[in-house]
VOGU-3710 file (C-alpha; in Angstrom, 3 decimals, decimal comma):
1> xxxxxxxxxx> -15,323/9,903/1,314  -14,315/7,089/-1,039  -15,390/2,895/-0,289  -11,223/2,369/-0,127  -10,603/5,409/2,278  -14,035/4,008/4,956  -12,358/0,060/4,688  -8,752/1,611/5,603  -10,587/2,752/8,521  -12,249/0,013/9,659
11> xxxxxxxxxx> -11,018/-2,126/12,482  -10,838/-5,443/10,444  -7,264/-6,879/10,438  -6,008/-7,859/7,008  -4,992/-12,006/8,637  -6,842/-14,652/7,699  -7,723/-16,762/10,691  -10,117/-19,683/11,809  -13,764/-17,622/12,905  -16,289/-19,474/15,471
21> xxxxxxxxxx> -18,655/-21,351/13,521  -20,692/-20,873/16,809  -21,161/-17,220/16,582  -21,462/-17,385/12,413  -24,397/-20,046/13,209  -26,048/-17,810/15,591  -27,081/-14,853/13,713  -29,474/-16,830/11,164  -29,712/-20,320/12,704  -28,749/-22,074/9,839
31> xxxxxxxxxx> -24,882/-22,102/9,216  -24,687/-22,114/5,385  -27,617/-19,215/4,970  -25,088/-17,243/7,040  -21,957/-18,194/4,714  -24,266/-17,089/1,541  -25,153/-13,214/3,258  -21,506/-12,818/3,933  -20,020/-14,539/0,339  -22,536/-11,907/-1,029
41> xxxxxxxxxx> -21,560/-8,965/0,922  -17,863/-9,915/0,060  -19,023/-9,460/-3,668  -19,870/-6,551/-3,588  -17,573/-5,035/-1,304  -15,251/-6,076/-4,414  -17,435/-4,709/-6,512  -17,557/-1,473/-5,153  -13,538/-1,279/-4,321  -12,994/-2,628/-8,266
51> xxxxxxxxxx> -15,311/0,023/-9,525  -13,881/2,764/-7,393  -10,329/1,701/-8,377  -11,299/2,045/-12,119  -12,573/5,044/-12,287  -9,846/6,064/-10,048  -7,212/4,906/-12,639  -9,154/6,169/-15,508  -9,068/10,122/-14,214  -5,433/9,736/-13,835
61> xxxxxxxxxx> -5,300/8,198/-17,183  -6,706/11,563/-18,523  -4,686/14,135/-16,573  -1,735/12,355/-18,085  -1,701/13,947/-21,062  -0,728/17,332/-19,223  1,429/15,430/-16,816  4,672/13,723/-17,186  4,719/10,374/-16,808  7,107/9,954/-13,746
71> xxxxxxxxxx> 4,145/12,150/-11,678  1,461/9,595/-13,132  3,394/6,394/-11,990  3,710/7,904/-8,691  0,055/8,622/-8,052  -1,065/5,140/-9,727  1,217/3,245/-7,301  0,492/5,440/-4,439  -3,385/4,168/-4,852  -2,338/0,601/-5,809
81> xxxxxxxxxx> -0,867/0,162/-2,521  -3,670/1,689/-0,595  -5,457/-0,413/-2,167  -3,322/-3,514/-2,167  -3,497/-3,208/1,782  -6,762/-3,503/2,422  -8,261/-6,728/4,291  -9,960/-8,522/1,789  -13,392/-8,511/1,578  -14,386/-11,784/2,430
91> xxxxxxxxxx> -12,559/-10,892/6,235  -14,455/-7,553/5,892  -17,877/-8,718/4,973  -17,384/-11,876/8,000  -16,812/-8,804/10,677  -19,534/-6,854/9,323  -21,650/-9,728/9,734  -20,203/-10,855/13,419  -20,631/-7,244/14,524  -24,383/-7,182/13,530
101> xxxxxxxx> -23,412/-4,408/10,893  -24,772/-6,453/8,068  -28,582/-5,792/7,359  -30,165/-8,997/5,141  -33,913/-10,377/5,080  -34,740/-13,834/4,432  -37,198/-14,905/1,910  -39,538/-17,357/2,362
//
């Protein structure tokens, strides 16, 4: 299954709203260690959607010479707006984190 097709499916709602710094404190202890594990899961949650997307995009790119071009601006919207819909991945990596989905270790 692809990254964009397991974040359509998870329960994270695409608004943007205030979180409880309570809970985000909880987890670690230490507020701003907490904002770093989720700003660096959101990273690479883009990461992985942007890399997916290319290559995406890039095998469509190569059936086009067989195809017209009507059928390959169909398909390339078609996935732009799946992917245009997603939450964004700062809101997904925050409810991974919140829901104890997250795994991180601390360094000393």
């Amino acid at each position: 299954m692809s990254k964009i097709a397991d974040y359509q499916q998870s329960t994270t709602t695409g608004v943007i709203g205030t979180q409880n710094l309570d809970e985000i404190f909880s987890n670690t202890g230490n507020l701003y260690q907490s904002i770093v594990i989720i700003a660096r899961r959101a990273n690479q949650i883009a990461n992985e959607l942007k890399t997916e997307l290319h290559f995406k995009l890039e095998d469509m790119r190569k059936i086009t010479d067989e195809i017209d071009e009507i059928t390959e601006s169909r398909e390339q919207i078609e996935l732009s707006k799946k992917y245009e819909k997603l939450a964004h991945p700062t809101l997904i990596a925050t409810s991974e984190f919140l829901d104890g989905n997250l795994e991180y270790k601390q360094l000393d």
